[in-house]
C-alpha positions in Angstrom: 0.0 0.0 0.0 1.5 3.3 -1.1 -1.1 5.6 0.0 -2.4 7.6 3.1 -6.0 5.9 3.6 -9.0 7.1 5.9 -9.0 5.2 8.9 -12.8 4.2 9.7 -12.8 1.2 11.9 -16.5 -0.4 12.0 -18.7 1.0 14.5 -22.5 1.6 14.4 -22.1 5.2 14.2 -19.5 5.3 10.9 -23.0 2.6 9.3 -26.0 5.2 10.4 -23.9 8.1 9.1 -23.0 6.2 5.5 -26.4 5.6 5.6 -27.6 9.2 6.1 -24.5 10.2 3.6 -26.3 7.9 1.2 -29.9 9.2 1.7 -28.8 12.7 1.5 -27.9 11.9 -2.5 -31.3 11.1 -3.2 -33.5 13.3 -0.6 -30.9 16.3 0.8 -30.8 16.1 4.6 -31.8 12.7 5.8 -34.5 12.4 8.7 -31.8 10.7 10.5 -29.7 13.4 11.0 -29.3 16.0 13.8 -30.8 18.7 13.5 -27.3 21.4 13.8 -25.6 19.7 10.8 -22.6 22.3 11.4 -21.3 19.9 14.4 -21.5 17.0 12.7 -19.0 18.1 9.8 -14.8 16.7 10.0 -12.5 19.0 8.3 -11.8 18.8 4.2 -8.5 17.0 4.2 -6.5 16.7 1.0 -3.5 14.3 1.3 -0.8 15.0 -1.7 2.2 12.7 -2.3 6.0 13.8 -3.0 8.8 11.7 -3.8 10.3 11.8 -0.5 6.7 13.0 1.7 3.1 12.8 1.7 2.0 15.9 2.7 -1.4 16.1 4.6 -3.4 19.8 5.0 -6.6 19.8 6.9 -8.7 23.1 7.4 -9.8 23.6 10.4 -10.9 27.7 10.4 -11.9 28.9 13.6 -8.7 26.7 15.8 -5.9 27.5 16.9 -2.7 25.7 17.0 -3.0 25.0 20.7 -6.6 23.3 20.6 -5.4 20.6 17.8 -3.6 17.4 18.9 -1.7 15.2 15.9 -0.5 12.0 17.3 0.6 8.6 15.5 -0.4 5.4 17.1 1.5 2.5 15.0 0.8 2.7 11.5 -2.4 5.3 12.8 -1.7 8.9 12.0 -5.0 10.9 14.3 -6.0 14.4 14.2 -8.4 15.6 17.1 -9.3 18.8 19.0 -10.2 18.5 22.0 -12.0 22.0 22.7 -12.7 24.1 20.0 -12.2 28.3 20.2 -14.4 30.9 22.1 -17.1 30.6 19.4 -18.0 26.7 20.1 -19.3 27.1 23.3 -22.6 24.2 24.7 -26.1 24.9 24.1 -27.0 25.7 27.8 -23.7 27.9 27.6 -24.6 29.7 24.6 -28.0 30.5 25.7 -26.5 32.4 28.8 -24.6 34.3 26.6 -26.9 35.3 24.1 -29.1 36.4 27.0 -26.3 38.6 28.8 -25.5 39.8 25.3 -26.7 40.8 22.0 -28.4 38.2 20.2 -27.1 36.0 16.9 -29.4 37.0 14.0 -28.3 34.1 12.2 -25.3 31.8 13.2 -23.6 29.3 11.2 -19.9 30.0 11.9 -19.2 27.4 15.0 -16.3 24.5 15.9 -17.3 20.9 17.0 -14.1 18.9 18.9 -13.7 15.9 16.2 -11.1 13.8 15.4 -10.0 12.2 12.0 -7.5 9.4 11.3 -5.6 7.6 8.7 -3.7 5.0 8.0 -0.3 5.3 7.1 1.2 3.3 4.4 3.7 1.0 4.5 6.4 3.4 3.4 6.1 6.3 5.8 8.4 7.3 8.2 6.0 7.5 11.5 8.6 9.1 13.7 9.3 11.9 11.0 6.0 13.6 10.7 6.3 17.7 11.0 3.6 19.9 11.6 2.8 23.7 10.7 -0.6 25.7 11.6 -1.1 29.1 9.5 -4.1 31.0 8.7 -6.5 27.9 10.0 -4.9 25.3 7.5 -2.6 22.1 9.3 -0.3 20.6 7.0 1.6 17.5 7.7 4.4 16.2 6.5 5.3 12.5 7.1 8.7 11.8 5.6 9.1 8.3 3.9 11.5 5.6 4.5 14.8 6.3 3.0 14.4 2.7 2.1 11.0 3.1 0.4 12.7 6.0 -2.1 13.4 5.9 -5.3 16.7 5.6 -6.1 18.4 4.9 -9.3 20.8 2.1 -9.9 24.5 2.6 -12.1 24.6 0.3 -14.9 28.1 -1.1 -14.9 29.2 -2.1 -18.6 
């Protein structure tokens, strides 16, 4: 295997929330879902490869550096937050607030603690990952085996 790959091991919740992904392409938001869709949303990941790196950004707008853990497990590479900022505050919270101040008119703007992983291939270099947070975007880069790269051979005559 020469790819980073989603991590999803079985559970009951990753099966109801293919199914609702699967009923939302034929009906829009399934019946199943909550009704705050924002907290149920993992950050857009795109996972590039290099010849010597993959390189992994996630954004995650509205974090900050000190509110998202990265951590490798084995061959598990996991990204989590554990709180998000001052905007994602609980529903009994928020309701104080919004009382002691002025009012949201409309808000959709919020951050939900989540946590995505994926599993590394083969080839990667688990105790060489570096990590870099700038203008809400993590990237990752996990360094591959010097082993795994390419390398070209002399030809002797």
């Amino acid at each position: 295997m020469k790819t980073v790959t989603l991590y999803r091991p079985f559970n009951i919740g990753n099966a109801l929330s293919d199914f609702d992904r699967y009923l939302e392409t034929f009906f829009g938001d399934s019946p199943l879902s909550p009704t705050d869709r924002i907290f149920n949303r993992l950050p857009a990941v795109d996972v590039r490869e290099k010849e010597d790196a993959y390189l992994l950004e996630a954004d995650l707008p509205g974090y900050d550096e000190k509110g998202i853990q990265v951590h490798v497990d084995g061959g598990t590479l996991t990204i989590e937050s554990g709180q998000a900022d001052q905007r994602d505050v609980s529903p009994e919270k928020d309701r104080d607030a919004e009382k002691a101040k002025d009012a949201f008119l409309i808000r959709e703007r919020r951050s939900a603690p989540f946590s995505r992983s994926f599993k590394l291939p083969e080839n990667a270099d688990p105790e060489v990952v570096t990590a870099s947070f700038k203008n809400g975007i993590l990237s990752l880069e996990i360094k591959k085996r010097s082993e795994a790269q390419k390398r070209v051979i002399q030809i002797n005559a």
